[in-house]
C-alpha positions in Angstrom: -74.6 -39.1 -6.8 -71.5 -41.1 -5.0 -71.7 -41.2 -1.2 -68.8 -40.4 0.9 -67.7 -44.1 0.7 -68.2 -44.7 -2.7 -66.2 -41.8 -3.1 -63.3 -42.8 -1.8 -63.1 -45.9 -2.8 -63.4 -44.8 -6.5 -60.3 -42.2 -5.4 -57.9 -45.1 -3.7 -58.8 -46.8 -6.7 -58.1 -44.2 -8.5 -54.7 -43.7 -6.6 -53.8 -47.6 -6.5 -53.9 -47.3 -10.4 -51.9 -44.8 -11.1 -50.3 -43.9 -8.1 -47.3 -46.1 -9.0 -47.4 -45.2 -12.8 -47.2 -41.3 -11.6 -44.2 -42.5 -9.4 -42.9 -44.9 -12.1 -43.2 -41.8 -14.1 -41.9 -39.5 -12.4 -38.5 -41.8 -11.4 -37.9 -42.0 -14.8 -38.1 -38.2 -15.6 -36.1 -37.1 -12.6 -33.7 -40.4 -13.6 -33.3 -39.0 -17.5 -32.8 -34.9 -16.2 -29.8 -35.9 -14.0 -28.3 -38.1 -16.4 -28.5 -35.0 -19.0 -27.2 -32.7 -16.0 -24.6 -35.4 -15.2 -23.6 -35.8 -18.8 -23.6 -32.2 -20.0 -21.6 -30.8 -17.1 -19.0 -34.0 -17.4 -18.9 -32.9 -21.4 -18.5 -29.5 -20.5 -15.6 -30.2 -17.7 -13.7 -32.6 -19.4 -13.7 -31.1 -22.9 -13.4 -27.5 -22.4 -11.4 -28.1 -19.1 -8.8 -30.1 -21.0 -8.7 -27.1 -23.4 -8.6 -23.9 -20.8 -5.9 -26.2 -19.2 -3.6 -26.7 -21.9 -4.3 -23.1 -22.9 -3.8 -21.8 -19.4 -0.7 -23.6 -18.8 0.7 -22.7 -22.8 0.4 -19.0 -21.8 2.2 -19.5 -18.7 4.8 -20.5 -20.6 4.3 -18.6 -23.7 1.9 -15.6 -23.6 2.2 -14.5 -27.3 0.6 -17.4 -28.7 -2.3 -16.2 -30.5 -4.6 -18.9 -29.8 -4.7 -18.6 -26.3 -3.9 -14.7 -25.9 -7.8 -13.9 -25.4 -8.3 -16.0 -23.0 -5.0 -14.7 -20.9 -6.2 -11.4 -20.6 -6.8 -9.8 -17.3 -10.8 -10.3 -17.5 -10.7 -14.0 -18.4 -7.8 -15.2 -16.4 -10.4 -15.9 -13.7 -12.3 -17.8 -15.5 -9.5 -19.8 -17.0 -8.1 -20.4 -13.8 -11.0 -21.5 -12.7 -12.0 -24.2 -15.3 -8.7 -25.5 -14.9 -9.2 -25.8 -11.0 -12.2 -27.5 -12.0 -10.9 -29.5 -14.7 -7.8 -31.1 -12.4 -10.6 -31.9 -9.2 -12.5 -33.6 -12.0 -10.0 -35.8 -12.9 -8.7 -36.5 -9.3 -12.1 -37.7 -8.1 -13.1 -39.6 -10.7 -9.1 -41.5 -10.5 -10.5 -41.6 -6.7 -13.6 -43.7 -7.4 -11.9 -45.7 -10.3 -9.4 -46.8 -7.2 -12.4 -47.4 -4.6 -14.0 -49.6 -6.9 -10.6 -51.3 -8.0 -9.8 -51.8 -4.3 -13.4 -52.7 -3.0 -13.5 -55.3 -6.0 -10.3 -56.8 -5.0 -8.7 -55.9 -9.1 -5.8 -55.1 -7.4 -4.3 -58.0 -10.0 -5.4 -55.7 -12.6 -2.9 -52.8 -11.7 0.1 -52.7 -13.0 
C-alpha cells in the first residue's frame, strides 16, 4: 500500500505529466470546434446571404420571377429579410476590420 505522501506525489506526477497534454489537448479541440463554427456560419452567411439578398431584392422589383416566388411568400419573407439583414452586417463588419487593420498597419499607401 502507498502512504498518503507517496500518494500524492505519484498524483502531481501524475498531473505534471499530463496536465499540460489534457490542456494542450483540450486547446486544440476547443481551437478546431470554433474554427468549424466560425467557418460554417461564415459559409452559410456569405453564400446563402448573397443569394436571399439578390433574391429578396429581385422580388422587390419583380415578384413574378419564379425563382424567387417561394421564397416571397408571406411565411418566408421573414426569414428572407432576415438573412439579408444578416448578410449586409456581415459584410459591413468584416469591411470594418479589413479598414482597422489597414489603418492600424499604416497600408493607407495601399488604398486607392
Amino acid at each position: 500500500m502507498l502512504s498518503n505522501g507517496d500518494r500524492r506525489v505519484v498524483v502531481d506526477f501524475i498531473w505534471a505529466v499530463l496536465g499540460p497534454v489534457a490542456a494542450f489537448m483540450g486547446r486544440l479541440l476547443l481551437f478546431f470546434v470554433c474554427l468549424f463554427a466560425w467557418v460554417s456560419l461564415l459559409l452559410i452567411v456569405l453564400f446563402g446571404g448573397i443569394f436571399v439578398f439578390a433574391a429578396t431584392l429581385l422580388g422587390w422589383w419583380n415578384p413574378a420571377v419564379p425563382a424567387v416566388a417561394w421564397m416571397l411568400r408571406a411565411d418566408y419573407r421573414p426569414w428572407a429579410l432576415g438573412a439579408s439583414a444578416l448578410f449586409a452586417i456581415t459584410v459591413f463588419l468584416i469591411a470594418q476590420k479589413l479598414w482597422r487593420y489597414i489603418r492600424r498597419k499604416d497600408l493607407l499607401w495601399l488604398w486607392p
